[in-house]
N, C-alpha and C positions, 0 to 999 in steps of 0.2 A: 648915167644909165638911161635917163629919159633921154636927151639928145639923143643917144644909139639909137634909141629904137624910135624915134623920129624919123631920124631919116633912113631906117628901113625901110619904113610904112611911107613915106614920100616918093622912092624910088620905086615901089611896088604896084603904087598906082594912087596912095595916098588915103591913110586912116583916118589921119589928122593935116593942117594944114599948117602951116611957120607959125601964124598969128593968133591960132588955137590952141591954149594951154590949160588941159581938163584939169590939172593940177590947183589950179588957179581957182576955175569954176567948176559951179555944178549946177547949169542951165539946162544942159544934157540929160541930167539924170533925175527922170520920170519927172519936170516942168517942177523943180524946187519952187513953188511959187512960196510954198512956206516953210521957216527952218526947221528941219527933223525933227529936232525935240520936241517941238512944239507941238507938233504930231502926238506924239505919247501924254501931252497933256490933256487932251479930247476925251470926250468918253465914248466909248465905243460905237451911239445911235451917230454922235458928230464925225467921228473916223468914216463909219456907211454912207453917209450925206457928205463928205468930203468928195469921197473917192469916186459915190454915182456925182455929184456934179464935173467932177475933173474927165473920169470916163465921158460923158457926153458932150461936154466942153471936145474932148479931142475929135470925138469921132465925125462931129461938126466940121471941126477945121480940115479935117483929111476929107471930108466929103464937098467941099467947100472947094478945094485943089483941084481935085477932078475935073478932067474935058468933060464935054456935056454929054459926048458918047459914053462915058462910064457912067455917068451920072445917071444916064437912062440905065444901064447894065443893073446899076447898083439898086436901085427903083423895081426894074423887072423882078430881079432874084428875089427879093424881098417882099414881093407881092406870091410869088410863087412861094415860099416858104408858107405862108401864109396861109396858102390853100392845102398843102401839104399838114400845115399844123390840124386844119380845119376837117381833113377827111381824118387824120389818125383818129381828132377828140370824138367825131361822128361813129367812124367803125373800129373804135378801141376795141372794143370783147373780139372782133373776128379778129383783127390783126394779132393781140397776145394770144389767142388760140395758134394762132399760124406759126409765130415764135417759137413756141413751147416744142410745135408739134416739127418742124424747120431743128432744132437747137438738138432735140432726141435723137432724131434720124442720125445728124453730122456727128454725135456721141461717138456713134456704133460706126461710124466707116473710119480704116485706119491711116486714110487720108488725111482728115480734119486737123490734127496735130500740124504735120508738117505743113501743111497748106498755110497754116495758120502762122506759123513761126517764121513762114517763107514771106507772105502779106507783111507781114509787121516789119522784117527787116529791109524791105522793098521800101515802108510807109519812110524809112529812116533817113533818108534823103529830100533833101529840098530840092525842088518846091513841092512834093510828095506829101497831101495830107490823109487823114485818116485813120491815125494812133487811137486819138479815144473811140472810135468806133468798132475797130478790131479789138482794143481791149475789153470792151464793154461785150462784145459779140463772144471772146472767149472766157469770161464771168457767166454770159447765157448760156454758154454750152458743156462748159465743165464745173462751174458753181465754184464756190472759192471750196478748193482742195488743191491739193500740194503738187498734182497735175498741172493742173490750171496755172497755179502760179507758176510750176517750171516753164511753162511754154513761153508767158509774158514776159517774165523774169529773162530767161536766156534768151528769146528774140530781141528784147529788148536792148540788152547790153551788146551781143553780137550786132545788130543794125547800128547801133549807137558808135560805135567803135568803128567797124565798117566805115559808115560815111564820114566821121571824125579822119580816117586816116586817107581817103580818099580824095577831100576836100584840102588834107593838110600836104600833100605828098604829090597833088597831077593837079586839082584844081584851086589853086592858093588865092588867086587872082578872084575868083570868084565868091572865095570865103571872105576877103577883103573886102568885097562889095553887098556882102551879108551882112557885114557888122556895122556899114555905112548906114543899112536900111533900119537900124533900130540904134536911137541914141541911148537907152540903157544901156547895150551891150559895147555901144562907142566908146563912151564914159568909166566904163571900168575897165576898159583892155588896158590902161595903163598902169592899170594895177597890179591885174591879172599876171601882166610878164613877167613882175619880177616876185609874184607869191604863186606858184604853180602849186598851191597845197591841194589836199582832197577838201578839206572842211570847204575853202570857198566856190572849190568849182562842185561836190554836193549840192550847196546852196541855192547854185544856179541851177543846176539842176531839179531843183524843184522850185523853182520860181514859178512863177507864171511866163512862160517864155514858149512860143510854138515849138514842140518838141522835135521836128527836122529841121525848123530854120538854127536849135541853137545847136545840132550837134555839125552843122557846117560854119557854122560864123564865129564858133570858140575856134577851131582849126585856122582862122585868119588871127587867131593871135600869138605873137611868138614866146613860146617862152613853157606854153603845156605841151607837157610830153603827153605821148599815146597810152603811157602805162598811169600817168596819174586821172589822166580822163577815165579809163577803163574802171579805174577803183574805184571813181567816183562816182560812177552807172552803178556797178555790184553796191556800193553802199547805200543806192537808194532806191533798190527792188523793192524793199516792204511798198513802194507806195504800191503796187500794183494789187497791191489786196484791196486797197479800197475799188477800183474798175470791178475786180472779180464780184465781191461784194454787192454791188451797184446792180449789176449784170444778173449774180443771183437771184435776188429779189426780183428783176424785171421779169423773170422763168417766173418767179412764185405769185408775182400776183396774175399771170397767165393761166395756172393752174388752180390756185384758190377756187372754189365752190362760192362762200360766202363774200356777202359785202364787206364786213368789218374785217376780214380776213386780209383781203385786197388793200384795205384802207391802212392797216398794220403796215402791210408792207410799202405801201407810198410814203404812209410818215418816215418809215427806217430809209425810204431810198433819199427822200430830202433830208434829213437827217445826216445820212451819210454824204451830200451833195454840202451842203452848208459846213459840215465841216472838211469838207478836203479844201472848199473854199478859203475859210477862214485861214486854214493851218497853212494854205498854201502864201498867201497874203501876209501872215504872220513871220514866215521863213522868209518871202520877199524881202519886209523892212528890216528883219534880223544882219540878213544880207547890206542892205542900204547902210544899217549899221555900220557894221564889219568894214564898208568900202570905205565908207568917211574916216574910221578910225585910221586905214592903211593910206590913207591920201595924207592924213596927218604929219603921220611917221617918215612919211616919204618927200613932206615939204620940210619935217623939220632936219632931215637928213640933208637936204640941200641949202637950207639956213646955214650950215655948216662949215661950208665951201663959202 
């Protein structure tokens, strides 16, 4: 089964190469420099200090790659962020007055919806960002109610679906070189083809994964149908409460009167922020989990032969 689909992926332009057998390793997936388990032996402050040293450990080496023209790019942007952080922290009270008053208005027009569900499913396409900001933006403007969630909820799935079938059916070739671009998602397409379930493509789905780059670079792998991806979007819309959530609060400390008021809902917003984190990160190695166990199955299934 693995040969098969070796050399699909060879003839297609190449997933993997003769000499590379993820079966084998797990170099690919997210720099094993230490073995899983050992992982869950840490304590939670060591897991934090792991994961920031590994994070900047990477971002070093990918900034390190760079021609010196990005390198300046990457410098500019960063410094302009900066200043952008710097006027928000300076004219915060005007700017969430502007929100509030900006968020009310687009309530009442009967545009906003669609406008909104139209953005998101646009954002659904790589190299198209901008998901958590629409999501966030429609938390400000309809607060978590069952509105709100419909809109995120169904753009979501329809975009998600959309570019999955698009990528998998006219642009193949390209979804192939989406999955090149990220060795998590390299590492387990071998898995992935021959366990097409909801539970693991769920998972993925709520990884930490750019949300257009993964709904076109799952489509490079053979083996998920359009109906099990589809399920696997619908079974993980609750996350969209937490954006809505997010987004409310950011309305409410806009509105707030009082200081302690405001401050209330800063705590709840990081609060809310630290845990989508965690849970998301949690689901990650749950996933990591789940992969090594099917890498297992699948070496010993070939022990066999």
């Amino acid at each position: 089964m693995a040969d098969r689909y070796e050399a699909r992926i060879s003839s297609a332009g190449g997933l993997r190469t003769a000499d590379t057998d993820f079966l084998d390793s797990n170099d690919n997936f997210d720099d094993l420099d230490d073995d899983f388990l050992d992982i869950y032996n840490l304590s939670w402050k060591q897991r934090i200090i792991q994961q920031t040293k590994r994070s900047i450990r990477s971002i070093r080496e990918k900034y390190d790659e760079l021609s010196a023209g990005k390198k300046l790019l990457v410098v500019f942007l960063c410094v302009l962020e900066a200043i952008l952080l710097f006027i928000v922290v300076v004219k915060r009270e005007a700017i969430m007055h502007w929100l509030v008053e900006v968020s009310n208005d687009l309530k009442e027009k009967w545009y906003t919806a669609p406008l909104l569900m139209l953005l998101i499913i646009l954002v659904s396409f790589p190299p198209v960002v901008g998901y958590t900001f629409l999501s966030l933006s429609t938390g400000l403007i309809y607060g978590l109610s069952v509105k709100g969630w419909f809109i995120l909820a169904f753009a979501t799935v329809v975009g998600s679906v959309a570019a999955f079938t698009v990528f998998k059916k006219v642009l193949r070739s390209q979804a192939e070189k989406l999955i090149r671009m990220n060795s998590k998602l390299e590492a387990v397409s071998s898995v992935l083809q021959d366990n097409d379930s909801y539970y693991i493509l769920a998972l993925i789905r709520l990884c930490p994964f750019p949300y257009s780059f993964t709904n076109g670079a799952l489509a490079g792998i053979y083996g998920i149908s359009i109906r099990n991806f589809a399920i696997a979007n619908v079974v993980t819309t609750p996350k969209a409460l937490m954006y809505l959530f997010i987004g409310d609060r950011l309305k409410s400390m806009g509105e707030a009167n009082s200081g302690a008021a405001r401050l209330l809902n800063f705590i709840s917003i990081v609060l809310a922020c630290v845990f989508l984190v965690l849970t998301t990160w949690l689901l990650y190695y749950r996933f990591k989990k789940r992969y090594l166990e099917l890498q297992s199955e699948q070496r010993g299934s070939f022990d066999i032969f």
